[in-house]
KETIKOL-323892 format. One line per 2 residues: number of its first residue (from 1); their letters; for each residue y, x, z of N, C-alpha, C, O. Coordinates in steps of 0.2 Angstrom, whole numbers, plus 5000, padded with zeros to 4 digits. Example, Ala and Ser with C-alpha at 12.3 -4.5 7.8 and 13.67 -1.06 7.14 Angstrom:
% residues 2
1) AS) 4972,5066,5039,4978,5062,5039,4984,5066,5039,4983,5071,5042  4989,5064,5035,4995,5068,5036,5000,5064,5039,5006,5067,5040
***
This chain:
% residues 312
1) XX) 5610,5181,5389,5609,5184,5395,5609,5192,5395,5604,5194,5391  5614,5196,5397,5614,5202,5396,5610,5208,5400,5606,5206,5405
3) XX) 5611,5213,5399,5607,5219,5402,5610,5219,5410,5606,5218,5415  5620,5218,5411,5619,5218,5418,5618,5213,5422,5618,5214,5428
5) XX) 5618,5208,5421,5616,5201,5424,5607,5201,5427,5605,5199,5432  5604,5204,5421,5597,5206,5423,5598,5211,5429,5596,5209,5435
7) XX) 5601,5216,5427,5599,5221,5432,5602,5219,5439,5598,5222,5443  5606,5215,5442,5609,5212,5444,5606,5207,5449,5606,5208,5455
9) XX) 5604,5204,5447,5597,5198,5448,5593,5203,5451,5592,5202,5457  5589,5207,5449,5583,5214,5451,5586,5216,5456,5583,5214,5461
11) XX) 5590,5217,5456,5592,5223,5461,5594,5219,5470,5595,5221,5476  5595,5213,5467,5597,5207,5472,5587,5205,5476,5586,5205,5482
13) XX) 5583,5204,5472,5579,5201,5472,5573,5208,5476,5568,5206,5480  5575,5214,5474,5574,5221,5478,5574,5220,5483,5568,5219,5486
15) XX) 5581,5218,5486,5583,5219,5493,5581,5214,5498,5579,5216,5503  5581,5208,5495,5579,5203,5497,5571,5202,5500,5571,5199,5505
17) XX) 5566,5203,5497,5558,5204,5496,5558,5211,5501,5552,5212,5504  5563,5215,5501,5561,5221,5507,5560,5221,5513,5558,5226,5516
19) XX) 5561,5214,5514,5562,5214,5521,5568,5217,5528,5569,5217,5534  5572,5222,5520,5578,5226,5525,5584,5221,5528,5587,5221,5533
21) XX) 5585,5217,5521,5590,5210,5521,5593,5208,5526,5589,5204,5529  5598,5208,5530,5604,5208,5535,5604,5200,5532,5601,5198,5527
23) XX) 5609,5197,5538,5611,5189,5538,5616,5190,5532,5614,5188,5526  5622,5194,5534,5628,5195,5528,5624,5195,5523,5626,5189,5521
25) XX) 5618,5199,5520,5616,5202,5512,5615,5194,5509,5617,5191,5504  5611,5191,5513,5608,5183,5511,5615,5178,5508,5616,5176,5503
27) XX) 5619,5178,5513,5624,5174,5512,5630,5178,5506,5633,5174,5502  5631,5184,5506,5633,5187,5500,5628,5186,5493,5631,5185,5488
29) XX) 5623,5187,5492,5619,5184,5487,5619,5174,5486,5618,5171,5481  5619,5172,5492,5620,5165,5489,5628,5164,5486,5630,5159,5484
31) XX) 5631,5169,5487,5637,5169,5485,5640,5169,5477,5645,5167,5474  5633,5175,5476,5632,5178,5469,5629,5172,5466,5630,5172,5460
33) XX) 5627,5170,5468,5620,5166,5464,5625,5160,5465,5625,5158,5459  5627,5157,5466,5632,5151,5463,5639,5150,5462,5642,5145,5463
35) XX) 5641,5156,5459,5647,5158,5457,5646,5161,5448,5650,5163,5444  5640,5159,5447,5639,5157,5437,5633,5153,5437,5627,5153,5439
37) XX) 5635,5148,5433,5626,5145,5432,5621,5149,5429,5615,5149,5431  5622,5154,5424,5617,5157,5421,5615,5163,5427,5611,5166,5425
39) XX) 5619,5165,5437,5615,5168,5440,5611,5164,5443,5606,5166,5445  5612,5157,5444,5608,5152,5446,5599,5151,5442,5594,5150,5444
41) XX) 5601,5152,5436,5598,5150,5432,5591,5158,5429,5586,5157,5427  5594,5162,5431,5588,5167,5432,5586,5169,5437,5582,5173,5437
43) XX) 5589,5166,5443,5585,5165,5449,5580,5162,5452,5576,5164,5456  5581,5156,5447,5576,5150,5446,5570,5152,5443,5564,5150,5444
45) XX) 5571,5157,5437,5567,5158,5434,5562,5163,5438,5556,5163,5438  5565,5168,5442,5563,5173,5446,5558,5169,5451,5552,5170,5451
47) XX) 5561,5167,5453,5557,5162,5458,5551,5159,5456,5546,5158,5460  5551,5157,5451,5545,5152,5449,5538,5158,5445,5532,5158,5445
49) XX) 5544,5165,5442,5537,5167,5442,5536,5171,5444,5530,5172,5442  5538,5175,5450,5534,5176,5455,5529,5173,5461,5526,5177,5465
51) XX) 5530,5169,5461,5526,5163,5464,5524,5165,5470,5518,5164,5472  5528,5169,5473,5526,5174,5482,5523,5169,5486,5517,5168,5488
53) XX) 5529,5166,5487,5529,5160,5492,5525,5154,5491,5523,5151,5496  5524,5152,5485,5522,5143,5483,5516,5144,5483,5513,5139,5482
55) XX) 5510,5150,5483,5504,5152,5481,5500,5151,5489,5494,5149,5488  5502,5153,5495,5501,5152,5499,5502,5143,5502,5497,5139,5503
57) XX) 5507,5143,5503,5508,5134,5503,5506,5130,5500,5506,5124,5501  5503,5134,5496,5499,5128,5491,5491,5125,5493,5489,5120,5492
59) XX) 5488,5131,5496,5483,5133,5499,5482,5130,5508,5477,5129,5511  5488,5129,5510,5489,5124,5516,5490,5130,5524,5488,5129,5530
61) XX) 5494,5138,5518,5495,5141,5525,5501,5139,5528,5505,5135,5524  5504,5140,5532,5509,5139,5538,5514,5144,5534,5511,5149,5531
63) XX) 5520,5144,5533,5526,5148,5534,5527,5154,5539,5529,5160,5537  5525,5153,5544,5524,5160,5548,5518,5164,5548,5518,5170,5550
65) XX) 5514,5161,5545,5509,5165,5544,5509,5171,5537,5507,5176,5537  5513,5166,5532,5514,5170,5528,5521,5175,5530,5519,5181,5529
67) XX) 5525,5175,5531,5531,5177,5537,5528,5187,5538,5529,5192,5536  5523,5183,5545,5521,5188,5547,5515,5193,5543,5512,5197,5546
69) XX) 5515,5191,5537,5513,5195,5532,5516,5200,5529,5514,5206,5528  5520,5197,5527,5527,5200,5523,5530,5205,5526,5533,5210,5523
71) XX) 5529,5205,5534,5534,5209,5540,5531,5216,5539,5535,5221,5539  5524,5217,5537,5520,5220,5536,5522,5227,5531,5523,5227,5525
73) XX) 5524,5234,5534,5527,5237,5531,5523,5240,5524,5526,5243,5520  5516,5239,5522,5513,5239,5518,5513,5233,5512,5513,5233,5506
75) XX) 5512,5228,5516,5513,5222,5510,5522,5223,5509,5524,5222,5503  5527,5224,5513,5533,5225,5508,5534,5229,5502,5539,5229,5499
77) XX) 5530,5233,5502,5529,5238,5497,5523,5235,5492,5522,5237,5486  5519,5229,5495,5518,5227,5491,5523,5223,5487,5524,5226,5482
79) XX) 5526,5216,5488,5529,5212,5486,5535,5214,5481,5538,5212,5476  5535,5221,5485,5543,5224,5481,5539,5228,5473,5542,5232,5470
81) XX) 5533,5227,5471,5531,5230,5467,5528,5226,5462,5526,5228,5457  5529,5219,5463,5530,5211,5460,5536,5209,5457,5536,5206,5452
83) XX) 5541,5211,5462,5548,5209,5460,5548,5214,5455,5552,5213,5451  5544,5221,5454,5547,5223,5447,5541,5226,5442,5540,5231,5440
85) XX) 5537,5222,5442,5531,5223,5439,5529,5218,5433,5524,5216,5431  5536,5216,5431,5538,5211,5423,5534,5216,5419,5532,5221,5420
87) XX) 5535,5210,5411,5533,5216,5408,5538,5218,5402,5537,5221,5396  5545,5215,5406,5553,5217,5402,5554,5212,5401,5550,5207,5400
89) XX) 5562,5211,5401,5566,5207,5400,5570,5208,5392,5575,5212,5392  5569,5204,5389,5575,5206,5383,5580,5198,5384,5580,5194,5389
91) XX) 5584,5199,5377,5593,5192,5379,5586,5188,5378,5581,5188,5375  5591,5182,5382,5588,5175,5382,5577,5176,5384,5573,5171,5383
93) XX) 5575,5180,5387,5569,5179,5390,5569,5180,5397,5573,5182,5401  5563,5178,5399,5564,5178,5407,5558,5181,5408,5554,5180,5404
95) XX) 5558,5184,5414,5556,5188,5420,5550,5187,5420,5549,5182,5424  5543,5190,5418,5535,5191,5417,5536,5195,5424,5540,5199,5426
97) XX) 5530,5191,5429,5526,5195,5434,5521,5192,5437,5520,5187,5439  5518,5196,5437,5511,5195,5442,5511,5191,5449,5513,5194,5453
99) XX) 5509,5186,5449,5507,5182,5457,5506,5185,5461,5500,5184,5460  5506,5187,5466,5504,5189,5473,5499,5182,5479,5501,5178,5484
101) XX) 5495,5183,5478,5491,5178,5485,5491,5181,5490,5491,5187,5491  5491,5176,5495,5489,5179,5502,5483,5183,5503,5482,5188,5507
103) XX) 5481,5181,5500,5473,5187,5502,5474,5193,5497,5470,5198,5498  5479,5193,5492,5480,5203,5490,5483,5205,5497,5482,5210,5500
105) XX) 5487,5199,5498,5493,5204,5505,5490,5206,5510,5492,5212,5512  5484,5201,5513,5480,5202,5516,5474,5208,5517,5472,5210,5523
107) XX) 5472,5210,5511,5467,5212,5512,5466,5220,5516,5470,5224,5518  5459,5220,5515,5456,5223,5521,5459,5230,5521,5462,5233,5526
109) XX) 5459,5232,5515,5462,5238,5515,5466,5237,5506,5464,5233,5502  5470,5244,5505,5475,5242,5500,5481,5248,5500,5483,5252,5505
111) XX) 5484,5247,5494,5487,5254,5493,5494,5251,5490,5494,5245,5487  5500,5255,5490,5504,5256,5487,5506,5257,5479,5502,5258,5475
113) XX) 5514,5258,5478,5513,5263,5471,5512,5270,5472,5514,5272,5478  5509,5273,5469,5507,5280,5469,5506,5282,5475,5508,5288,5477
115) XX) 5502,5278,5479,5499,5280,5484,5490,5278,5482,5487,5274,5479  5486,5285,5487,5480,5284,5485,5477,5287,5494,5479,5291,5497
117) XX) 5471,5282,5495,5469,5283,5501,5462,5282,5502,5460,5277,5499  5456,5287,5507,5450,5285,5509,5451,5283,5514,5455,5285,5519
119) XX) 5445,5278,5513,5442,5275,5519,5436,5276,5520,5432,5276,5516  5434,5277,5527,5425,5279,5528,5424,5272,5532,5429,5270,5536
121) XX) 5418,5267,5530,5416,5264,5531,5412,5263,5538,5413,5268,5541  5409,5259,5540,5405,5257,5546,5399,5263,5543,5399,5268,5546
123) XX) 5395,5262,5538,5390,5264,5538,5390,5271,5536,5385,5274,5537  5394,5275,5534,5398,5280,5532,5399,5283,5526,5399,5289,5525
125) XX) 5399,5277,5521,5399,5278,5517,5409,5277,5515,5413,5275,5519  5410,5280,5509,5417,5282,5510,5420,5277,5503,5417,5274,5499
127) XX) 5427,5276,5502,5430,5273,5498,5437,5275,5496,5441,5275,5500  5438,5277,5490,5446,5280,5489,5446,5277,5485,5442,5276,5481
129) XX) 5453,5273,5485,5456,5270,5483,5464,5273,5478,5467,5277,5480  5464,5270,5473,5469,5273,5467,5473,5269,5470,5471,5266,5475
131) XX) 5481,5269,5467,5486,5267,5468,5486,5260,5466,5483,5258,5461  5491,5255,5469,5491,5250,5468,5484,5247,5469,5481,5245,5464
133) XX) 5481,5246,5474,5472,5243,5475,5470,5238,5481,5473,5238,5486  5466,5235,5480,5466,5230,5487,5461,5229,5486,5459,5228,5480
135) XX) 5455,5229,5493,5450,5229,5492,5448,5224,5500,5452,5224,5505  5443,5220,5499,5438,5217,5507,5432,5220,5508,5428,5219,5504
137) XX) 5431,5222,5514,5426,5223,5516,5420,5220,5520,5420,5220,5526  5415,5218,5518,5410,5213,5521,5402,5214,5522,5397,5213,5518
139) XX) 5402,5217,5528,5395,5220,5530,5391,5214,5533,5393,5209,5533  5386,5215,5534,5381,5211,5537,5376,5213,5540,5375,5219,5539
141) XX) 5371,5210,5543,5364,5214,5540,5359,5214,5535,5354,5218,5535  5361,5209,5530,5356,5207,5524,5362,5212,5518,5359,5209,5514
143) XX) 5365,5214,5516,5370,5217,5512,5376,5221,5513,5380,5220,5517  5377,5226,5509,5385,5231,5509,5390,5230,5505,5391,5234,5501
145) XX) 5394,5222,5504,5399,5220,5501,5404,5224,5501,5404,5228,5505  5408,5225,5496,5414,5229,5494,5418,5222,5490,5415,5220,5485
147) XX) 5423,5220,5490,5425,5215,5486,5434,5218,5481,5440,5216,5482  5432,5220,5478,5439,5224,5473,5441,5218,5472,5437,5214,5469
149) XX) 5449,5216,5473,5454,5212,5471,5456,5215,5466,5456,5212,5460  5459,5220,5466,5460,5225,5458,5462,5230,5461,5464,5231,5467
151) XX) 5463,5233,5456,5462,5240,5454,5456,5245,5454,5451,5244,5453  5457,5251,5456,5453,5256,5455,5450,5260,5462,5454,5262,5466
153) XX) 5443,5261,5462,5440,5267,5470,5436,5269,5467,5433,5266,5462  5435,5273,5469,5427,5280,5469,5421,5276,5476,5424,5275,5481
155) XX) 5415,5276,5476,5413,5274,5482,5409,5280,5482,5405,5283,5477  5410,5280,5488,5402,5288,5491,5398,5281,5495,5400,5277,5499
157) XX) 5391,5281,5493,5387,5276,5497,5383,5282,5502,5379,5287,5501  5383,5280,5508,5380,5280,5512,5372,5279,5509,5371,5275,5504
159) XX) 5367,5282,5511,5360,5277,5511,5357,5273,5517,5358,5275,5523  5354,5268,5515,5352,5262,5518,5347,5259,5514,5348,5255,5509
161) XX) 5341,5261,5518,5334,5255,5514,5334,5249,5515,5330,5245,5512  5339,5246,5519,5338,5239,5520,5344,5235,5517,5343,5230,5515
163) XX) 5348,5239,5518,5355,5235,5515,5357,5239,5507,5358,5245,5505  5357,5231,5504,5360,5237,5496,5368,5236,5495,5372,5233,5499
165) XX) 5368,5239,5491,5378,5240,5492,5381,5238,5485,5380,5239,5479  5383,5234,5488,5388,5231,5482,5396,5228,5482,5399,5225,5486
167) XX) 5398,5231,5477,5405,5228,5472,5406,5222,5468,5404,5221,5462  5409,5218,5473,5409,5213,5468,5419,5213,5465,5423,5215,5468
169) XX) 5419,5210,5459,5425,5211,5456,5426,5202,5452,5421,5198,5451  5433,5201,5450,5433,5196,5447,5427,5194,5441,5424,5189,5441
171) XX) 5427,5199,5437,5423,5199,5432,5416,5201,5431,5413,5199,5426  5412,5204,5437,5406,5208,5437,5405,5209,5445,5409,5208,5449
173) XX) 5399,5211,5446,5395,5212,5454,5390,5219,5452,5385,5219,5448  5393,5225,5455,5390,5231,5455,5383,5232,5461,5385,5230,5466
175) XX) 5377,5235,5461,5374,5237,5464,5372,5244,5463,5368,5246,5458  5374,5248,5466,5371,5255,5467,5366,5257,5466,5361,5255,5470
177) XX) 5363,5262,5463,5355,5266,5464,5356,5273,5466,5351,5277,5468  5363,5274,5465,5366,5284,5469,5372,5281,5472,5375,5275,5473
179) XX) 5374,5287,5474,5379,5289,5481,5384,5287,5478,5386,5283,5481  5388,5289,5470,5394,5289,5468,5393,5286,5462,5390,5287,5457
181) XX) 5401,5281,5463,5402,5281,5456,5408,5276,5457,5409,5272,5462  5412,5276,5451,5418,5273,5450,5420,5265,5447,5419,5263,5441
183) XX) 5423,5262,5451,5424,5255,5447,5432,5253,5447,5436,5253,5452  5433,5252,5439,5441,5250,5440,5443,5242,5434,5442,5242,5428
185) XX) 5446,5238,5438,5449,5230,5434,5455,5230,5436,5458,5230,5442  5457,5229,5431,5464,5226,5432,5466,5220,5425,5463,5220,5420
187) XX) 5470,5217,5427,5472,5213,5422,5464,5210,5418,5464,5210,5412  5459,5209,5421,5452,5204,5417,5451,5209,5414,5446,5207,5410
189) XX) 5452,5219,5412,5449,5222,5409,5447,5228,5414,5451,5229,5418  5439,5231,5412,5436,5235,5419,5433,5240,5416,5432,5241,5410
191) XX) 5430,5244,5420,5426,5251,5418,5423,5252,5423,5427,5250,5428  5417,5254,5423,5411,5258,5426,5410,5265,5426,5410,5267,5421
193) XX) 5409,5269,5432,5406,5278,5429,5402,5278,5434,5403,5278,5440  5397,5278,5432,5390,5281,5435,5390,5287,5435,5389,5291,5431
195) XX) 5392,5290,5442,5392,5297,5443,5388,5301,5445,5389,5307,5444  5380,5300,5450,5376,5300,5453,5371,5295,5453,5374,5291,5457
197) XX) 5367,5293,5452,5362,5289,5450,5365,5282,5445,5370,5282,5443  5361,5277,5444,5363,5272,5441,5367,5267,5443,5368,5267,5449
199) XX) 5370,5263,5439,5373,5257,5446,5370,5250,5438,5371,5252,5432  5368,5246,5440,5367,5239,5440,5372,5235,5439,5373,5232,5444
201) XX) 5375,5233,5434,5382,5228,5435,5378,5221,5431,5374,5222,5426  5380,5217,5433,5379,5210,5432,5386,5206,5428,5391,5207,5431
203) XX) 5387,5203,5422,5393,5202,5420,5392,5195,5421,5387,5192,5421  5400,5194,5420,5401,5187,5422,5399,5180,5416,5399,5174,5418
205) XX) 5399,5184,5407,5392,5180,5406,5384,5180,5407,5380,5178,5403  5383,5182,5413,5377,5183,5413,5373,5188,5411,5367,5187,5413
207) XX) 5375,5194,5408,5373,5198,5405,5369,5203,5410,5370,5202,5416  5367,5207,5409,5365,5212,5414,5363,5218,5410,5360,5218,5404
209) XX) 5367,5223,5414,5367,5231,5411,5366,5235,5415,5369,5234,5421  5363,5241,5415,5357,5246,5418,5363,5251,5416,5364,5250,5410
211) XX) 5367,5257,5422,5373,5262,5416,5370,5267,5419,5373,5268,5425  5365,5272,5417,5365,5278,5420,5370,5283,5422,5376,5284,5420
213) XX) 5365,5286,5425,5372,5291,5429,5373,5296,5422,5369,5297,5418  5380,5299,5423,5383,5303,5416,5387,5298,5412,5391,5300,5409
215) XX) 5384,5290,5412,5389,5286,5410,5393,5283,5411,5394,5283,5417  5397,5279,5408,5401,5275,5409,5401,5268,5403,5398,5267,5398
217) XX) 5406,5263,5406,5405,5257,5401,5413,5254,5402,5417,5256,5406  5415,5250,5398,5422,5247,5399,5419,5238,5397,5414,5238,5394
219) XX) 5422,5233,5400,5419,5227,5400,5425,5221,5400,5430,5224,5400  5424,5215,5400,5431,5208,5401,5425,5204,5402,5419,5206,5401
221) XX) 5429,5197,5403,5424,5193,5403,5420,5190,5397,5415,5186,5398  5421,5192,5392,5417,5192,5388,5410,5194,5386,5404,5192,5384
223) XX) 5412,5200,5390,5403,5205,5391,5405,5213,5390,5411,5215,5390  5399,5217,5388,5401,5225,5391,5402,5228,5383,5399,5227,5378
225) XX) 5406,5232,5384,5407,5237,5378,5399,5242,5377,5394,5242,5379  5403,5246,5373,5394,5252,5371,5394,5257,5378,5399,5257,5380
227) XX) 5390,5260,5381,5389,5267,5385,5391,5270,5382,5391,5270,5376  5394,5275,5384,5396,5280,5382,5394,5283,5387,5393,5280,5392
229) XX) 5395,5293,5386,5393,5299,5391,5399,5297,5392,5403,5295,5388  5401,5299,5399,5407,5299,5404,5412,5307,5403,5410,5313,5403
231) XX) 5418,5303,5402,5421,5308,5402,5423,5313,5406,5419,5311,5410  5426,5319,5409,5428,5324,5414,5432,5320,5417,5431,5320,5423
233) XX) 5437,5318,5415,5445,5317,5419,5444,5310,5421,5449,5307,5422  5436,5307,5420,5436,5302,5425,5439,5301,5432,5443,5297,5434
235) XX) 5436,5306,5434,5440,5305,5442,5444,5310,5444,5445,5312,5449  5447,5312,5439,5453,5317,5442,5460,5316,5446,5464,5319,5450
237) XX) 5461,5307,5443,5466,5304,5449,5465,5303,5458,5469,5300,5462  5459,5308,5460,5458,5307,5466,5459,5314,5468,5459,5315,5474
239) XX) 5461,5321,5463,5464,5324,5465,5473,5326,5464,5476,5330,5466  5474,5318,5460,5483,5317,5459,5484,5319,5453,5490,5318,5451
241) XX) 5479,5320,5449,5479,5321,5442,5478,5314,5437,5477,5309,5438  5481,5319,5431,5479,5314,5425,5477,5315,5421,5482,5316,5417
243) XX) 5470,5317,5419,5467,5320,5412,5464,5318,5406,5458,5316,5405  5469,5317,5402,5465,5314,5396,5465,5321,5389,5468,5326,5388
245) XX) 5460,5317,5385,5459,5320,5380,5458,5316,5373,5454,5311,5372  5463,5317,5367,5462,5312,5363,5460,5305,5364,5457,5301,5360
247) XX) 5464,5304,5370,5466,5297,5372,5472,5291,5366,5474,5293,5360  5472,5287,5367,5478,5283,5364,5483,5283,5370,5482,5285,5376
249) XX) 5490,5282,5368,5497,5282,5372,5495,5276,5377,5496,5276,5383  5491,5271,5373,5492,5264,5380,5488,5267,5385,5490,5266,5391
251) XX) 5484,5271,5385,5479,5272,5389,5482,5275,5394,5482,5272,5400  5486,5280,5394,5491,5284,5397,5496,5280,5400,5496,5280,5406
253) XX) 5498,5277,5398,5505,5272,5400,5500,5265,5406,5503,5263,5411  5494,5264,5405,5492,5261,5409,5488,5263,5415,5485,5259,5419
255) XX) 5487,5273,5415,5486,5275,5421,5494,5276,5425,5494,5276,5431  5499,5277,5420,5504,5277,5423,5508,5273,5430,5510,5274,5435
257) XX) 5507,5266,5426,5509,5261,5430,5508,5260,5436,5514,5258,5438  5504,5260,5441,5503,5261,5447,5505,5266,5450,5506,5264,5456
259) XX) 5508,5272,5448,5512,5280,5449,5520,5277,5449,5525,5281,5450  5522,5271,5447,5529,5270,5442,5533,5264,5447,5532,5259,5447
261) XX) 5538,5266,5448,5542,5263,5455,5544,5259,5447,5546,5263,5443  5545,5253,5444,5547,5247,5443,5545,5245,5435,5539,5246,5434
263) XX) 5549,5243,5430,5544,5240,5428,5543,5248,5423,5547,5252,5425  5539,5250,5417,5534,5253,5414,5533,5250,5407,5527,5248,5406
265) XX) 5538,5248,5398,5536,5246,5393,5534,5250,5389,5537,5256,5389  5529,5248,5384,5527,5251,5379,5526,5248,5374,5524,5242,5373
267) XX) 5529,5252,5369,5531,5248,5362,5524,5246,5356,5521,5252,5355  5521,5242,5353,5516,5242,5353,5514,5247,5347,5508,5249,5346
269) XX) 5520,5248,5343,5522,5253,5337,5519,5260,5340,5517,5264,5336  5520,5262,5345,5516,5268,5348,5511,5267,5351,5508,5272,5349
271) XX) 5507,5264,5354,5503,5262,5357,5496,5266,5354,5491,5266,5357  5496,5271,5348,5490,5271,5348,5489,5280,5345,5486,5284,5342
273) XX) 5494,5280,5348,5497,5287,5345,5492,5291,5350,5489,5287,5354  5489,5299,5350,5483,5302,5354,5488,5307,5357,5492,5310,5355
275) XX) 5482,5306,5363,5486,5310,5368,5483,5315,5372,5482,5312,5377  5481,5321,5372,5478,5325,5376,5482,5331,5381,5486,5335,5378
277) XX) 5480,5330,5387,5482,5336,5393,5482,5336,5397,5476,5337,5397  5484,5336,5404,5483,5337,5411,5488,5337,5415,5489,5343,5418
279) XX) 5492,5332,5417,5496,5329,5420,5496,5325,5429,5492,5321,5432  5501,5329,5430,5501,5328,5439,5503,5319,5439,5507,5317,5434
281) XX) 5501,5315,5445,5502,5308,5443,5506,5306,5447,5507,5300,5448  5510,5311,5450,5511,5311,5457,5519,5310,5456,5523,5307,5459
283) XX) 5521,5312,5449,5527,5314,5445,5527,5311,5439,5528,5315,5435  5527,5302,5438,5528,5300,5433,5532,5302,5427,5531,5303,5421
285) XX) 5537,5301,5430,5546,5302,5425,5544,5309,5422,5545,5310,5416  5540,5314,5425,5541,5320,5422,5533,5320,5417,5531,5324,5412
287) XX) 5531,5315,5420,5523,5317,5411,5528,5312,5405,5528,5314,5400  5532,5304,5406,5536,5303,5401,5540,5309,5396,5539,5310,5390
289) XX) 5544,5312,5401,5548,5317,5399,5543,5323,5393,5544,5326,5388  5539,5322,5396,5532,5330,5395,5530,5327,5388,5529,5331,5383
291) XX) 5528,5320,5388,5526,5317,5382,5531,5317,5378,5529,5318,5372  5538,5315,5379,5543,5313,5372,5545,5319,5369,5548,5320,5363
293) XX) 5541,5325,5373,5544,5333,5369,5539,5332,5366,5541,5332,5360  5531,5332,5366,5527,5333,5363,5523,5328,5355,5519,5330,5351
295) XX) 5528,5321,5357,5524,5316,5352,5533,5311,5347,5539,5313,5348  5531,5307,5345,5537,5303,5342,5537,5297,5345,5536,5291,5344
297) XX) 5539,5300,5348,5543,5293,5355,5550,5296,5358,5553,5301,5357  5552,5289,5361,5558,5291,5362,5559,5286,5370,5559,5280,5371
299) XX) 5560,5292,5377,5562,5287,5382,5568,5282,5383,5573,5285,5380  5568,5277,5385,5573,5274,5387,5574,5268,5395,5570,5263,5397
301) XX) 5579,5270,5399,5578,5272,5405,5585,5268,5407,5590,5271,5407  5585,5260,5409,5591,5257,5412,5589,5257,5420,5584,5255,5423
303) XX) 5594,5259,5423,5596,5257,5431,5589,5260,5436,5589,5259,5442  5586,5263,5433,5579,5264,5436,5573,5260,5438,5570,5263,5442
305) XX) 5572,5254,5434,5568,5250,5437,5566,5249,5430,5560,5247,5430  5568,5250,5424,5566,5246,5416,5565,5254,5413,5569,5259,5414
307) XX) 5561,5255,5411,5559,5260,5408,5556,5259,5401,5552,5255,5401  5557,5261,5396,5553,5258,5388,5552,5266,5385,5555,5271,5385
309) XX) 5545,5265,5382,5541,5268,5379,5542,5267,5370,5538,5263,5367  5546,5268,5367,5546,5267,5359,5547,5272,5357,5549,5277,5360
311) XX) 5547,5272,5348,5546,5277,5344,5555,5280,5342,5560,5278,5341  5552,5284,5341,5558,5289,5339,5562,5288,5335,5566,5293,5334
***
């Protein structure tokens, strides 16, 4: 299976998932798609692992309901961020991506790639959201739910003596004791910054950890990493930044990906190379570029959408 049959396949799969797709484009792609068995045959495989469609249906929603989901110029920008959020293709493998449910499409509020947005809440308390993020909102009058589906926010808590505020996340349930602090999971791995009094986090063995303000923690389901004093360029992605200092390369490469119109690899041979400086996030392709002058790596850049991080 070669580079252009991939690229090809992607670029098909693009258009399709956009919502932009004319009657013609469909009927010339079923055209493409069964004029070789091998594009039928990575078709199939695209289909099964994106699992867009069959994750809702499975669940016992309607077709139209999912429909009018997709119509949604925000969740297109979601889905299109699925069809290329593999984690590469090399000959003879197939197409790694992330699932999409109804309830990421859904939810209450949510962000793009390289897109970063506040929300001021009911009680006025505020929420920014990093890029690629989806969050529900659930007030009440006995609690202040935040429910992070994944990714990353800063929250400003409003005060309230009767309602306590909480973050719940796949892996962990945050409670507040100050105004500010930051919580980010992706992928089953998470971090905390206590920016402004303490926060409370409960893990999902059971564990329970007290992280004063100044610090920070990193966690999985397994349980929580050491405290450490928090670093400066914690939140510097809320001004469009990206600051690290004697960082590892993954570390960098997985602030990147959210900033990164398609797929983002990294060779595991670099992965641990260090990295320090202060990069706009705003302009991915250009901190790559910024990094291959500075470290022994070398970019490699097909079609726009495959991007690889390896060594020199």
């Amino acid at each position: 299976m070669n580079d252009e049959l991939i690229d090809s396949a992607t670029q098909w799969y693009v258009l399709l998932r956009s919502g932009q797709a004319t009657t013609q484009d469909w009927q010339r792609y079923h055209q493409w798609r069964a004029a070789d068995p091998r594009h039928d045959a990575l078709c199939r495989q695209l289909e099964t692992r994106l699992g867009v469609f069959q994750v809702p249906q499975a669940q016992g929603v309607s077709g139209k309901v999912v429909q009018q989901a997709l119509e949604a110029p925000s969740s297109r920008r979601q889905v299109l961020q699925i069809a290329l959020a593999g984690a590469g293709v090399a000959v003879g493998a197939v197409l790694l991506a992330k699932p999409m449910g109804l309830s990421e499409l859904t939810a209450d509020v949510r962000t793009g790639t390289g897109e970063r947005r506040t929300v001021t809440l009911d009680d006025g308390s505020e929420l920014l959201l990093n890029a690629q993020s989806a969050a529900d909102i659930q007030f009440d009058p006995q609690r202040r739910l935040v429910r992070l589906r994944e990714g990353e926010l800063l929250a400003k808590v409003a005060s309230d003596r009767l309602r306590p505020f909480l973050i719940q996340t796949d892996q962990a349930c945050l409670r507040a004791y100050g105004n500010r602090f930051l919580v980010r999971e992706r992928e089953g791995q998470g971090q905390v910054v206590a920016l402004n009094g303490a926060v409370e986090i409960d893990g999902q063995n059971g564990e329970r950890l007290q992280l004063a303000a100044g610090h920070e923690v990193h966690y999985d389901r397994t349980g929580f990493g050491p405290m450490q004093a928090s670093s400066s360029g914690a939140t510097a992605w809320v001004d469009g930044f990206l600051q690290v200092r004697d960082r590892p390369l993954a570390e960098v490469i997985d602030a990147l990906r959210p900033y990164h119109q398609g797929v983002l690899r990294l060779d595991p041979a670099v992965a641990e190379l260090r990295v320090s400086g202060l990069y706009r996030l705003d302009n991915p392709q250009q901190i790559l570029d910024t990094l291959a002058r500075t470290l022994p790596i070398h970019i490699t850049r097909r079609t726009g959408l495959w991007v690889t991080v390896s060594a020199a």
